[in-house]
NUFIVEX-378258 format. One record per residue: residue in one letter; z, y, x of N, C-alpha, C in turn. Coordinates in steps of 0.05 Angstrom, whole numbers, plus 32768, in hexadecimal, padded with zeros to 4 digits. Example, Ala and Ser with C-alpha at 12.3 -4.5 7.8 and 13.67 -1.06 7.14 Angstrom:
BEGIN
+------+------+------+------+------+------+------+------+------+------+
| rest |  n_Z |  n_Y |  n_X | ca_Z | ca_Y | ca_X |  c_Z |  c_Y |  c_X |
+------+------+------+------+------+------+------+------+------+------+
|    A | 809C | 7F8E | 8108 | 809C | 7FA6 | 80F6 | 809C | 7FBE | 8108 |
|    S | 808E | 7FD3 | 8101 | 808F | 7FEB | 8111 | 809D | 8001 | 8102 |
+------+------+------+------+------+------+------+------+------+------+
! end
This chain:
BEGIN
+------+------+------+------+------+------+------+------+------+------+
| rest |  n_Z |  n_Y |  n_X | ca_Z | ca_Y | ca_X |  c_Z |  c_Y |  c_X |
+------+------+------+------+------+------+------+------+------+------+
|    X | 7FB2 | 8271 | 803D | 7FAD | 8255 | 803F | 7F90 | 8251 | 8046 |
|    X | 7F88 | 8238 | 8051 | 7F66 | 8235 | 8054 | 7F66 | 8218 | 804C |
|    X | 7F4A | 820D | 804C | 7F3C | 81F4 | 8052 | 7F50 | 81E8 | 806A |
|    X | 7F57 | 81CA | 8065 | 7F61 | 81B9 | 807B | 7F45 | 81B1 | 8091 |
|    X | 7F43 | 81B6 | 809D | 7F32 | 81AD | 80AF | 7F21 | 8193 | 80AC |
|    X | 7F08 | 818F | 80B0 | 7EF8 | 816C | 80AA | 7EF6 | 8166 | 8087 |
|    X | 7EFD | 8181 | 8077 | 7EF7 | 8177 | 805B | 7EE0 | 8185 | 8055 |
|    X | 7EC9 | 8178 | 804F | 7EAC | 8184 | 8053 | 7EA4 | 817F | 802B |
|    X | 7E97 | 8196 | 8028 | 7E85 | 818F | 800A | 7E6A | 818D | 8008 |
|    X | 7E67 | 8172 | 8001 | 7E49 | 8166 | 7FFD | 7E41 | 8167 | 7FE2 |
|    X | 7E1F | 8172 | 7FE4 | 7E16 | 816E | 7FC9 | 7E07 | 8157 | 7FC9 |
|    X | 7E06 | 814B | 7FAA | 7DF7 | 8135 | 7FAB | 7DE6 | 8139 | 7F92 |
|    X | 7DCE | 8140 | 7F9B | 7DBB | 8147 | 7F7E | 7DC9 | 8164 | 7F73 |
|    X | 7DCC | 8158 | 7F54 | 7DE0 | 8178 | 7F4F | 7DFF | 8177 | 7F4A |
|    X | 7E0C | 8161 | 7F57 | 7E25 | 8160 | 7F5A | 7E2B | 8166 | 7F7D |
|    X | 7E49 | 816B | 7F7B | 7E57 | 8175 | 7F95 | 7E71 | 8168 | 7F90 |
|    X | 7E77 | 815B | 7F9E | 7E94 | 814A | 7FB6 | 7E9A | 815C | 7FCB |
|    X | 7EB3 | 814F | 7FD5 | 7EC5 | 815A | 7FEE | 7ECF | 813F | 7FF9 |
|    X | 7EC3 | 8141 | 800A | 7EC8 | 8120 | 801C | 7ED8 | 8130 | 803A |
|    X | 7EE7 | 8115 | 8043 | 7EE9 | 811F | 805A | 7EDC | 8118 | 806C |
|    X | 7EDB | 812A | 8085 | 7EC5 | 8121 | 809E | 7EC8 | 8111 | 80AC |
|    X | 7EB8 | 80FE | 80BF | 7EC2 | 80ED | 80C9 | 7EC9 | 80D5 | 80C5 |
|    X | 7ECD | 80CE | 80AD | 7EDE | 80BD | 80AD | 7ECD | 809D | 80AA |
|    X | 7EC9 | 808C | 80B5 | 7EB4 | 8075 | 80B1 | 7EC0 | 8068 | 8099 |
|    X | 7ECD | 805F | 8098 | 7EE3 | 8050 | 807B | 7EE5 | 8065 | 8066 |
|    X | 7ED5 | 806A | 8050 | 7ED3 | 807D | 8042 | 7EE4 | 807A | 802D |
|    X | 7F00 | 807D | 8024 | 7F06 | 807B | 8004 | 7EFC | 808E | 7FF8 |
|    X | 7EF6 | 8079 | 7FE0 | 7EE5 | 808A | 7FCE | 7EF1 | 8095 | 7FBB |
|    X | 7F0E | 808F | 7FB4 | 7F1E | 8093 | 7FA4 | 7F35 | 80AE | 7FA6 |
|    X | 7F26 | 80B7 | 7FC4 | 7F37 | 80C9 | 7FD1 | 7F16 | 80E6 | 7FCD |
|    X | 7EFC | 80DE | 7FC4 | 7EE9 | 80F6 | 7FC6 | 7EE6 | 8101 | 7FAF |
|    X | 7EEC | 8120 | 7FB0 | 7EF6 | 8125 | 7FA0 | 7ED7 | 8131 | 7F90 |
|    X | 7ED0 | 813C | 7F71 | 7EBA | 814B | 7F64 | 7EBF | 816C | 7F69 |
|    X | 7EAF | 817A | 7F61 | 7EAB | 818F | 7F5A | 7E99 | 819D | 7F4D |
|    X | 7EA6 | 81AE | 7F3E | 7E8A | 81B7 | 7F29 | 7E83 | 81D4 | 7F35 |
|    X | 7E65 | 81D7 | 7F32 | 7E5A | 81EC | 7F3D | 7E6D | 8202 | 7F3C |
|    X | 7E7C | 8203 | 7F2B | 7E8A | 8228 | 7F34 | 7EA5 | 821F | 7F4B |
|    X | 7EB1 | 820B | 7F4D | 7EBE | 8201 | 7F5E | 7EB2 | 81F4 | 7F7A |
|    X | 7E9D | 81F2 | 7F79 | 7E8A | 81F0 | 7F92 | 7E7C | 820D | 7FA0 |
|    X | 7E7D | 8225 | 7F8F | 7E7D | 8235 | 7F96 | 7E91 | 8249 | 7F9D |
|    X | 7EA6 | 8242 | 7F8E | 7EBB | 8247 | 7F9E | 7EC2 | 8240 | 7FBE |
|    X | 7EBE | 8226 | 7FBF | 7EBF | 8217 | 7FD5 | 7EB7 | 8220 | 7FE6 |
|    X | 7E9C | 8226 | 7FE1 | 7E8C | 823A | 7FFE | 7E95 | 8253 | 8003 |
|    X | 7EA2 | 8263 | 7FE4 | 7EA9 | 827C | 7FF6 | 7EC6 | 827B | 8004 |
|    X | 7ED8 | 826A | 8002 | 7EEC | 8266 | 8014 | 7EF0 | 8255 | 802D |
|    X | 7ED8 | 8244 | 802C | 7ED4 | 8231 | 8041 | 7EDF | 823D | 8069 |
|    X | 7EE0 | 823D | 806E | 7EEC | 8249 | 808E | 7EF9 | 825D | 808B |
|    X | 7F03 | 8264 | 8079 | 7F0D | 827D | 807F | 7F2F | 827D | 8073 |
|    X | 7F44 | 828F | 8077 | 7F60 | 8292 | 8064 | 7F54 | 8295 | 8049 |
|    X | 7F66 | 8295 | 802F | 7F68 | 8295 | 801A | 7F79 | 8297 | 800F |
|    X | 7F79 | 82A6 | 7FF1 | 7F93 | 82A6 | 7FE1 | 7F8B | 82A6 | 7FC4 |
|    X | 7F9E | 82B3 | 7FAC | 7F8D | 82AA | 7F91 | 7F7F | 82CD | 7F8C |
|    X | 7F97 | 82D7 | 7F98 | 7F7A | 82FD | 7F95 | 7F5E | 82EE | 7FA0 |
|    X | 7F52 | 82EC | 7FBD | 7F3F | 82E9 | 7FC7 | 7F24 | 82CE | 7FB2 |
|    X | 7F3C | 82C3 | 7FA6 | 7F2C | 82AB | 7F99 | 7F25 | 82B2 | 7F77 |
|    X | 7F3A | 82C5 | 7F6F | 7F2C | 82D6 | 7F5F | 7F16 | 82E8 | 7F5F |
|    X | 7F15 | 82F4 | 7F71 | 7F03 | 8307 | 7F77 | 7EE0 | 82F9 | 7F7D |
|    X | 7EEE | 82E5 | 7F8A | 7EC7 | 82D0 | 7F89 | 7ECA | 82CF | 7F6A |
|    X | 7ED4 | 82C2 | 7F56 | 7ECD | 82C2 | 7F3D | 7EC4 | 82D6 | 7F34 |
|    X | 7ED3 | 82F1 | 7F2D | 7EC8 | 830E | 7F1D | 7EB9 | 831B | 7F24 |
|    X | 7EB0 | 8312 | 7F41 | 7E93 | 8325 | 7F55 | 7E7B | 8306 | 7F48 |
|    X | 7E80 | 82F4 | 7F42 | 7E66 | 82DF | 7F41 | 7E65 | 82DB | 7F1F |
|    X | 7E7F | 82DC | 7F12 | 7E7D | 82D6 | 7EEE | 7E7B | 82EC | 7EDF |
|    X | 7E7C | 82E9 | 7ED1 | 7E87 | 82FC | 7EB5 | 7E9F | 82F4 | 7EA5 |
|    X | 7EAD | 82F7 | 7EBE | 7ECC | 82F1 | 7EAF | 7EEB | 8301 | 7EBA |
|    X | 7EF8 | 830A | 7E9D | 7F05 | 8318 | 7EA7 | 7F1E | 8314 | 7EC1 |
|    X | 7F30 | 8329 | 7EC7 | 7F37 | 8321 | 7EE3 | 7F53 | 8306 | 7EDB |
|    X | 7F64 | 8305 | 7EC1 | 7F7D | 82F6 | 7EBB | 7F6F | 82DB | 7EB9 |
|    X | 7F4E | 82DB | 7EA8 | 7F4B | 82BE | 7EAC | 7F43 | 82BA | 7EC3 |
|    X | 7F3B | 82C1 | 7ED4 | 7F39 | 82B9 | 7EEE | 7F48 | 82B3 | 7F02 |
|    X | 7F5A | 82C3 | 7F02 | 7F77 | 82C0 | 7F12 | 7F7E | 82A6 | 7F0C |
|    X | 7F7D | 82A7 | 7EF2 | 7F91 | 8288 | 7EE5 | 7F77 | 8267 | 7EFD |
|    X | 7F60 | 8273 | 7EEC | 7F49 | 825E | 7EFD | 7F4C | 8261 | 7F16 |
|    X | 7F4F | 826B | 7F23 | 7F56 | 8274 | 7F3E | 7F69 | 825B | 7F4A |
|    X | 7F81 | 8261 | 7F3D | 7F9F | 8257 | 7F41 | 7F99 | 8239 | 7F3A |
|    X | 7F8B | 8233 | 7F2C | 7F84 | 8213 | 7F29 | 7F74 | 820C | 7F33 |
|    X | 7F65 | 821B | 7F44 | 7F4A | 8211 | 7F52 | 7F66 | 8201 | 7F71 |
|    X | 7F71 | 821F | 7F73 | 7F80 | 8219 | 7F90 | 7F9A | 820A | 7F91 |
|    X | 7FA9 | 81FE | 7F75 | 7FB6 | 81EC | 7F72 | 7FAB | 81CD | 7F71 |
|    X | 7F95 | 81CF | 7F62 | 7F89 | 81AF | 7F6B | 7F7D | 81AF | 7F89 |
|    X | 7F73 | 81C4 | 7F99 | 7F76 | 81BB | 7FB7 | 7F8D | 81AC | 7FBE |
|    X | 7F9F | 81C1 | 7FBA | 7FBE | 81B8 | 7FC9 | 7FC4 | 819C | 7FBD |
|    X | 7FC7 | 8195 | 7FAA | 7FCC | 8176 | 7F98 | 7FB9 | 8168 | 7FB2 |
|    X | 7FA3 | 8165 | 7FB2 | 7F90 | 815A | 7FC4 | 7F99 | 8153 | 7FE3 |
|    X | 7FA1 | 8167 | 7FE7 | 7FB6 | 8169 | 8005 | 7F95 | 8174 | 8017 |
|    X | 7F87 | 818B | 8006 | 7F72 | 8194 | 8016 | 7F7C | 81B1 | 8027 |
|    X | 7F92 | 81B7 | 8019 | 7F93 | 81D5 | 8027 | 7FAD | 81D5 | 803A |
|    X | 7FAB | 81E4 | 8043 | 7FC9 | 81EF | 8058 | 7FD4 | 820A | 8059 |
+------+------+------+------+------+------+------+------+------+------+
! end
């Protein structure tokens, strides 16, 4: 799976959103938060395929956490994409 195309993450100070690009009429109710370890997630899958191995693996190379809680964080990181209608 990857990023849908034109969904960009902005930081603001020390918070981070996912807006989409383009768009002049902004709903705001549609931009979504993210918290620093989910924003860093973000960047390491950003352009590229993905799955929940690959999205584990940014967690246990960057935390100190074992590999089942991560999988699990993993799998909810990339199910609230999909709810979002950000991935494909």
């Amino acid at each position: 799976m990857k990023i849908k195309q034109g969904f960009i993450l902005h930081r603001i100070g020390d918070d981070y959103i996912i807006m989409q690009d383009g768009s002049s009429n902004v709903d705001f109710s549609k931009v979504i938060s993210l918290n620093q370890t989910s924003a860093m997630l973000w960047q390491e899958i950003e352009n590229k395929e993905f799955d929940t191995d690959s999205v584990t693996e940014a967690l246990t190379s960057r935390y100190d956490v074992d590999n089942e809680s991560a999988r699990r964080d993993a799998q909810k990181f990339i199910d609230s994409l999909d709810r979002e209608g950000i991935i494909e």
